[in-house]
C-alpha positions as MATLAB code, in Angstrom:
seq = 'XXXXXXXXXXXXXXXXXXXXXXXXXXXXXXXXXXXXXXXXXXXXXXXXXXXXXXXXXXXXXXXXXXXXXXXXXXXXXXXXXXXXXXXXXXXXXXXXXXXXXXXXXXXXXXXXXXXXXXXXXXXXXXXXXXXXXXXXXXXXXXXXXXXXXXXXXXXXXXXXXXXXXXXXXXXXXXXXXXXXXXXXXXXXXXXXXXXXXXXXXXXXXXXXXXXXXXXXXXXXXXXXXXXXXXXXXXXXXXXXXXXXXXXXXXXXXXXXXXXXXXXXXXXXXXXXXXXXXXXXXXXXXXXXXXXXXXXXXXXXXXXXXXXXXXXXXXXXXXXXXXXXXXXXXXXXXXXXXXXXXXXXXXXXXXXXXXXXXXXXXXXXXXXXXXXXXXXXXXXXXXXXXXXXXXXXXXXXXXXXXXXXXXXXXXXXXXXXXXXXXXXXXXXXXXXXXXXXXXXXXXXXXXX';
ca = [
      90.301  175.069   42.829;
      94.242  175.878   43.072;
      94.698  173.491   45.555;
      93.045  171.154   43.807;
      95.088  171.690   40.686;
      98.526  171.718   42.934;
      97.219  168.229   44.257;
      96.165  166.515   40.564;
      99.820  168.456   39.340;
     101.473  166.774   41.964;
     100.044  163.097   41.758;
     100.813  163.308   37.722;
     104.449  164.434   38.578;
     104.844  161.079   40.787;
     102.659  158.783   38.421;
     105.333  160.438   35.621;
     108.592  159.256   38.385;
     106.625  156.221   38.608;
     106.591  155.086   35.097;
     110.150  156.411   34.287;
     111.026  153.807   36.801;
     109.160  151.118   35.880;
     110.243  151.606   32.104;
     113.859  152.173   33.177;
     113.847  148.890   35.080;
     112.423  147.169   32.480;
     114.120  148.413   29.344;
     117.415  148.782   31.107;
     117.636  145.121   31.797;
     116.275  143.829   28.600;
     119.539  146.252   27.058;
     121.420  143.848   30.060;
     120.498  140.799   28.219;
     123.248  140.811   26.017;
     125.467  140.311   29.249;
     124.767  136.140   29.869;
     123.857  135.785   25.634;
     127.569  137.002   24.735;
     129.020  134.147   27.393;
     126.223  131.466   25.486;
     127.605  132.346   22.181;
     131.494  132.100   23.350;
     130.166  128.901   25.807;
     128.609  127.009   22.395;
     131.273  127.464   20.354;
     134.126  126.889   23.049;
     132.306  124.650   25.381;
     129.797  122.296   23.321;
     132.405  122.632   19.988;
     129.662  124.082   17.514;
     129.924  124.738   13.940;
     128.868  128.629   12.764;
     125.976  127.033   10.866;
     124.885  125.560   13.660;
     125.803  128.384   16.188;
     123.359  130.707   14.221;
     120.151  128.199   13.948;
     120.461  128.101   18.010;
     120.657  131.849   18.226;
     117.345  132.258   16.200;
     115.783  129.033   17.363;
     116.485  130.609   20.328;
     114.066  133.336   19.642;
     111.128  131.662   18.940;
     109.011  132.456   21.642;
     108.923  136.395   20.099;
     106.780  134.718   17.622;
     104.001  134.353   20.335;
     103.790  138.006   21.247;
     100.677  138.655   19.547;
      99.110  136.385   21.877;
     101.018  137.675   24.948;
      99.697  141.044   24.016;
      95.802  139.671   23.592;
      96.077  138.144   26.911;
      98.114  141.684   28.165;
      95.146  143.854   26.998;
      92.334  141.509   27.871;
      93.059  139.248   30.960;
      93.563  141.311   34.491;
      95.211  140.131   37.451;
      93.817  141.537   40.443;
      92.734  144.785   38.121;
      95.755  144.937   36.552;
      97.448  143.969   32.765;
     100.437  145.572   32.314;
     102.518  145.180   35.360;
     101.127  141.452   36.274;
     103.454  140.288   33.087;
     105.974  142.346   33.332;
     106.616  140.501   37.007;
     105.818  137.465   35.211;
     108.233  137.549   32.643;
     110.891  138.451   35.231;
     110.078  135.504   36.979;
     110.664  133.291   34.352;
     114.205  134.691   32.935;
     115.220  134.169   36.492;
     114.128  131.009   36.851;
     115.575  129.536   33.543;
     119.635  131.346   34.158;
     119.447  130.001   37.726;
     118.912  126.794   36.301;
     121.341  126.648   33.600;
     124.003  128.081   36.207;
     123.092  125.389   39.199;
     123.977  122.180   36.325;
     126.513  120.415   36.134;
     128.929  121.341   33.238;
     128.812  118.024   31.480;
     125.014  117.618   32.312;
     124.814  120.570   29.700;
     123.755  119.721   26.167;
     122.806  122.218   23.442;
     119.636  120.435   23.781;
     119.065  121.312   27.909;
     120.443  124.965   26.773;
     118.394  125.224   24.076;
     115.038  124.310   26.309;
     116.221  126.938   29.519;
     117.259  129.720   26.645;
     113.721  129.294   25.412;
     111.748  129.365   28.555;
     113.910  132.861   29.470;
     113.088  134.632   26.129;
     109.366  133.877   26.898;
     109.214  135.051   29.606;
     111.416  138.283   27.892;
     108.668  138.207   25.306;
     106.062  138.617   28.128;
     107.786  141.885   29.769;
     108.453  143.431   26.633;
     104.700  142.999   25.688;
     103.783  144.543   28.808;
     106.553  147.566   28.983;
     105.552  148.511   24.591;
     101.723  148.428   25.731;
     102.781  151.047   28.498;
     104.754  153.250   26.036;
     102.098  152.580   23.544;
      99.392  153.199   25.824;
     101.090  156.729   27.352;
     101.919  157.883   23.674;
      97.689  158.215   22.972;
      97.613  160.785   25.959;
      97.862  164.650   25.165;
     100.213  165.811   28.426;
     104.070  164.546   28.148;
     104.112  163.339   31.614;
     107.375  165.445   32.991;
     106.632  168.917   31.015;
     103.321  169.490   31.759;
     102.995  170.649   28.206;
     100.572  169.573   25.489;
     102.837  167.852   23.238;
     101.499  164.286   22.785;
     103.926  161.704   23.682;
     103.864  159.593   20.504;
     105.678  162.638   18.762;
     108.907  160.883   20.317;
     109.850  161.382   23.403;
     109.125  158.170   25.427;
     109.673  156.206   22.998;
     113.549  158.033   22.517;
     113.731  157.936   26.704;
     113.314  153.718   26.805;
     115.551  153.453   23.271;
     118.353  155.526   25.421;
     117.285  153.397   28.384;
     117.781  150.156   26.090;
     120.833  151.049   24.353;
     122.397  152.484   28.033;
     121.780  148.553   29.393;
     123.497  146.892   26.413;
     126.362  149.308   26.355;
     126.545  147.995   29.874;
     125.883  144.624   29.670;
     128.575  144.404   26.391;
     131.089  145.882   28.586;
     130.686  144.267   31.604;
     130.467  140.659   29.490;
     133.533  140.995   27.875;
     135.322  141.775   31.279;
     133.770  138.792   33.290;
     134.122  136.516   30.492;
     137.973  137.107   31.162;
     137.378  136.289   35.208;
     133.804  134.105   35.484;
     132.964  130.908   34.110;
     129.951  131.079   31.518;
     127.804  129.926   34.613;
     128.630  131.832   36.877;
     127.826  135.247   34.341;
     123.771  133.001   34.213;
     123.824  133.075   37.712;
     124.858  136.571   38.010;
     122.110  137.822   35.412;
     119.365  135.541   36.785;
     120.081  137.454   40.375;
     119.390  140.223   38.690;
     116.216  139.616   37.098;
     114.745  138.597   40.169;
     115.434  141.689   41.849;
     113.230  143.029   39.076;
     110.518  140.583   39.720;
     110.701  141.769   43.765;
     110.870  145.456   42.577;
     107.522  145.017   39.977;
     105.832  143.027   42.372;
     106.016  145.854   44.853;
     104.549  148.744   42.365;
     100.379  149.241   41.811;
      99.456  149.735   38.220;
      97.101  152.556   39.631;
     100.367  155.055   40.163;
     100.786  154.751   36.439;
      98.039  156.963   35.676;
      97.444  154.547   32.649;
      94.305  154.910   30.440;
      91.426  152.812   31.549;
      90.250  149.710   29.400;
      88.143  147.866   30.757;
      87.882  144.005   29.955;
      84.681  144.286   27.916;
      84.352  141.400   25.993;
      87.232  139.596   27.064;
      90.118  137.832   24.012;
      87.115  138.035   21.762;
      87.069  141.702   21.527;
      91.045  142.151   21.693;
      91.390  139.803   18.902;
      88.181  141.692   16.910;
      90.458  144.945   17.389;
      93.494  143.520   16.587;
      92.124  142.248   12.955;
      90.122  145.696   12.414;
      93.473  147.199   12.961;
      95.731  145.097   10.584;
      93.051  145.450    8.007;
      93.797  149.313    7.704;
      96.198  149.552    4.560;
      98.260  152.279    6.102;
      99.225  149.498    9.116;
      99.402  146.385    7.198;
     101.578  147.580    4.901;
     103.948  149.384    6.953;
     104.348  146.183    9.129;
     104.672  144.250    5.816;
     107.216  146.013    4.855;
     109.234  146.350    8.180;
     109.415  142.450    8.396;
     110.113  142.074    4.607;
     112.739  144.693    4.936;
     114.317  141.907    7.784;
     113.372  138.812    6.252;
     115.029  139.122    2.660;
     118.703  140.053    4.122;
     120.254  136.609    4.766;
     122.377  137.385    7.759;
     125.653  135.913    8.498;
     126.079  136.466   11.944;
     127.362  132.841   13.456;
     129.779  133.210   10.238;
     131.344  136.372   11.217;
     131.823  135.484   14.947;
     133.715  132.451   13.740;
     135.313  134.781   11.582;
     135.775  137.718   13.794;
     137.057  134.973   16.898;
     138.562  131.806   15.257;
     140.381  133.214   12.242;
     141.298  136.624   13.577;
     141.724  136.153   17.235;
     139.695  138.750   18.244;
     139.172  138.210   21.846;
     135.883  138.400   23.930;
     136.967  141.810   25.598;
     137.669  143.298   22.031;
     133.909  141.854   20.637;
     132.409  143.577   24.526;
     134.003  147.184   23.436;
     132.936  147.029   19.787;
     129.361  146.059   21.168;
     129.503  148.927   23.558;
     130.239  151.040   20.586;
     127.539  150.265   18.857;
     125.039  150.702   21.701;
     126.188  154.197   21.875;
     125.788  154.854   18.726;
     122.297  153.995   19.161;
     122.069  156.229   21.993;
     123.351  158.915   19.845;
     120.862  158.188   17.038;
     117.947  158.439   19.615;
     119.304  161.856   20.687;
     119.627  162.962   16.859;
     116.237  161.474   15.888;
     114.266  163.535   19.073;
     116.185  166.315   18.034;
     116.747  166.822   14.273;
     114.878  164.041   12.933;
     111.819  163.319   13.712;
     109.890  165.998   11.242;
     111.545  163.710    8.609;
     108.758  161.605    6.734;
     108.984  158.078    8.085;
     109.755  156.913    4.723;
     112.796  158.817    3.444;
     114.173  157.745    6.903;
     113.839  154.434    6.973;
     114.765  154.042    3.465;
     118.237  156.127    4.403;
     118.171  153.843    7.187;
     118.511  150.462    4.496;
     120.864  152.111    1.693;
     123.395  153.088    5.249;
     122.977  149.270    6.408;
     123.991  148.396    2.776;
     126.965  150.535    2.408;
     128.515  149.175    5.734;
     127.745  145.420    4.294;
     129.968  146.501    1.478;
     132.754  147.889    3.689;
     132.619  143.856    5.631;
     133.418  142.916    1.805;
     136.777  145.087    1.659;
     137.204  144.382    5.822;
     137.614  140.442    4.844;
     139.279  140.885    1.579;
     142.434  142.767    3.931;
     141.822  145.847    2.089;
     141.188  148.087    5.358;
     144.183  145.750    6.886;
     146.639  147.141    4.249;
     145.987  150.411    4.308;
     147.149  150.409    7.942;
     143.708  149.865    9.455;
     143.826  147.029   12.022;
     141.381  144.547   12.281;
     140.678  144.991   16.017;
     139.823  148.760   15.650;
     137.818  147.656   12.207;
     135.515  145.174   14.639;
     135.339  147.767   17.151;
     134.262  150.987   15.378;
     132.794  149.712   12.099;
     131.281  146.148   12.774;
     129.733  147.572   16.465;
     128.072  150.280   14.706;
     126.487  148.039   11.608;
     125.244  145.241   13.835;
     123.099  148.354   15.877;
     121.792  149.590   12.073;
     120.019  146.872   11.764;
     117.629  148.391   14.556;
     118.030  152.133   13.907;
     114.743  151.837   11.488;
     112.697  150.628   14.937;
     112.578  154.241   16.774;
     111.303  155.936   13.550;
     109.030  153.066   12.907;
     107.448  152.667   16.755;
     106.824  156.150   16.900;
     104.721  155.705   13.361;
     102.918  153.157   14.924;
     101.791  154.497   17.632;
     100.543  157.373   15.664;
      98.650  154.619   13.673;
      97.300  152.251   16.503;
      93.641  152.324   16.994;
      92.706  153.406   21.292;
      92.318  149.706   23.216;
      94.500  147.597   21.548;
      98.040  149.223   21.679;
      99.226  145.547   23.740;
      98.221  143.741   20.783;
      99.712  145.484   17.617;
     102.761  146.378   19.599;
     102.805  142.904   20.149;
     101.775  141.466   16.637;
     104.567  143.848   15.120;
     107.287  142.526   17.858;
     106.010  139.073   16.368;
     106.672  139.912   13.103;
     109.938  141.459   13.633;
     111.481  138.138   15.330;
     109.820  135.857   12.725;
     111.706  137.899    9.950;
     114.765  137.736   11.729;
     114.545  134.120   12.328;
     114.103  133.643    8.686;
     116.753  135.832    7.677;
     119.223  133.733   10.080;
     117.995  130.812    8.609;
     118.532  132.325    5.033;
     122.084  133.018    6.384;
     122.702  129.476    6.962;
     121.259  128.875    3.699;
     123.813  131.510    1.920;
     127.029  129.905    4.147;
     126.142  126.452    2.625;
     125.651  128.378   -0.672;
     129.116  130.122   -0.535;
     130.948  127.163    0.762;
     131.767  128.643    4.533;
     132.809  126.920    7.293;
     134.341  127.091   10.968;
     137.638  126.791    8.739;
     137.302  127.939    5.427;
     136.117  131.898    4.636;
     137.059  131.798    1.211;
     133.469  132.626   -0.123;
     132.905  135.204    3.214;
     133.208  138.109    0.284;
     130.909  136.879   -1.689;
     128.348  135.934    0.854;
     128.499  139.654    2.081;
     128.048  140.891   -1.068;
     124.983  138.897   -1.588;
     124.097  140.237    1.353;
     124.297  143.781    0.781;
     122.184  143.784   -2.947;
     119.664  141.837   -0.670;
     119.297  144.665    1.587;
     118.432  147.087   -1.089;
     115.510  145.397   -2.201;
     112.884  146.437   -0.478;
     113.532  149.728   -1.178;
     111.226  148.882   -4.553;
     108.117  149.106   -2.713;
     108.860  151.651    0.032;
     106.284  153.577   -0.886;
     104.449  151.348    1.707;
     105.394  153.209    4.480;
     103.876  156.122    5.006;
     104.997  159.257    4.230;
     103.677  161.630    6.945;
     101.323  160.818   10.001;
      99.262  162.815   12.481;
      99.124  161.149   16.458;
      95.863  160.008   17.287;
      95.669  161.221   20.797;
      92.740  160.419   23.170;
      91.950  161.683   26.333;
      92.133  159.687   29.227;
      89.057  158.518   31.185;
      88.405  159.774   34.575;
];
């Protein structure tokens, strides 16, 4: 019997290494995205002579295949490759981000229209969409069992603790990918970064590829009933008040803030001359910042009731849209305060916020999420979260137009931010959707 124990101890301490890796691969490199995406932004407006309006309708165009993840995760939970669902996609959506930056970085320079961009940009954030959908099942699916997979002990991982390990894992590959963009954008051309990342991304494809979903130790679902049944759980699920309105309000909380990014890299780059290795700093600020919040949260914060944090969350994002009003109006600027360290400290920190409310909020829902479909809601509230952003870029635009901003003119930039801000305290009115305290559902894994 105590060999027997040793033996099961031992295979759970490798499946544990095992899925560390996995999820460190994965997360770590979707963090690394913002390495080629701060050269697209800097190659549009430098290279193909955008306007910020129409800068920030390609960066949420862009996006549009995050819409789709509820269907990714259907497919994820029902369809198995060879016996598996997770890891099939994640090597799937490798494969495709590869594919697309190779391509962009093997064309010709004037052979390159915001059109051809547009179509490569989209085919890599599907296949994005697809490993995402595939690494949040796992996390999802890992946060239902009783053990914490290191520890031994019988602390149930959807208290925190994964979900805080690929947040730090995240926010470690943007804080590299920031810095490292803003350095090769000052020694690489914008195609040779694509080329760079798309090498990369492969190697995760080769590495995935190589791994059996068995040494996860996942839960077993089997495909009984195929789509149908996925989709049958999916709907039961949303029709529970306690999710539906928490997802409701997560989106809403997105959708309402019109968001003036394209404006404020114009802004930031054209009026103030920030340069790209200034913008890669201030991004790697913000990154750890969001490393620091994920210690924090694991540590101090997550007893908290999901509401009261979330709602600090908004009021904080709020605050720091005001301080953008005094940044532009020179008030900062004449109190000594220069504009580069403003960018770096203050602007990296509120563009990371914006996502703060996600670690609180994940861990609620996998509290929440019904056994068997923890692909699909993941998924459907993914989906939602990139639909709201795309219409709060889009509202952005909107507000520019509204304000009178242009690539030239940031007279109305105060104003715009200060619509901005009362925007974001809205939904505070009904945040009495979001629960206030949750226990985890755990299950036990079948044999």
């Amino acid at each position: 019997m105590e060999k027997k124990n040793k033996t099961e101890s031992k295979t759970t301490d490798n499946s544990g290494k095992t899925i560390k890796w996995i999820l460190g691969v994965g997360y770590g490199l979707q963090g690394l995205r913002c390495f080629p995406w701060m050269s697209v932004n800097f190659f549009l407006k430098d290279g193909l002579q955008v306007d910020p309006s129409a800068l920030q309708i390609f960066q949420n165009s862009a996006n549009l295949p995050m819409v789709g993840k509820p269907l990714y995760g259907l497919i994820s939970d029902a369809v198995y490759v060879f016996g598996e669902h997770r890891l099939p996609y994640v090597a799937l959506g490798a494969l495709l981000q590869a594919a697309s930056w190779v391509a962009v970085a093997i064309l010709s320079s004037s052979s390159i229209s915001i059109y051809t961009l547009t179509f490569y940009l989209l085919l890599s954030n599907l296949g994005a969409s697809f490993a995402e959908v595939a690494n949040d099942a796992i996390v999802a699916e890992l946060g239902k069992q009783p053990a914490d997979l290191s520890s031994g002990n019988t602390k149930p991982s959807s208290s925190g603790e994964l979900q805080s390990f690929v947040w730090i894992i995240s926010s470690l590959g943007g804080a590299i990918g920031n810095l490292l963009g803003g350095i090769a954008m000052e020694r690489f051309t914008s195609q040779q970064m694509f080329l760079m990342f798309g090498v990369i991304v492969f190697a995760q494809f080769c590495f995935t590829v190589l791994v059996r979903e068995s040494s996860l130790n996942l839960p077993k679902n089997p495909p009984v009933g195929g789509m149908k049944k996925q989709l049958s759980e999916l709907s039961s699920a949303l029709h529970k008040p306690e999710i539906a309105y928490s997802i409701a309000w997560l989106a809403a909380s997105y959708a309402i803030i019109p968001v003036l990014t394209g404006t404020m890299f114009f802004y930031q780059t054209q009026f103030l001359g920030i340069d790209s290795a200034i913008l890669g700093v201030s991004k790697v600020f913000g990154q750890g910042a969001m490393i620091l919040w994920s210690f924090v949260y694991n540590q101090r914060l997550k007893s908290i009731s999901p509401r009261k944090l979330i709602s600090a969350v908004q009021v904080t994002m709020a605050v720091f849209m005001l301080s953008d009003v005094l940044f532009v109006k020179g008030f900062y600027l004449k109190m000594g305060l220069p504009d580069s360290v403003y960018v770096v400290f203050f602007s990296g920190f509120l563009e990371v916020l914006f996502f703060f409310k996600m670690l609180p909020f994940s861990v609620l829902i996998a509290q929440l999420c019904p056994p068997g479909c923890e692909g699909s809601l993941m998924a459907f509230v993914m989906s939602a979260n990139a639909l709201s952003f795309i219409v709060s870029g889009y509202l952005g635009v909107a507000l520019a137009s509204y304000v009178g901003v242009t690539g030239s003119d940031f007279a109305g930039l105060p104003r715009g931010l200060l619509i901005q801000a009362v925007c974001t305290l809205v939904p505070l009115i009904w945040s009495s959707w979001i629960p206030d305290h949750v226990e985890p559902k755990t299950r036990r894994k079948e044999e």
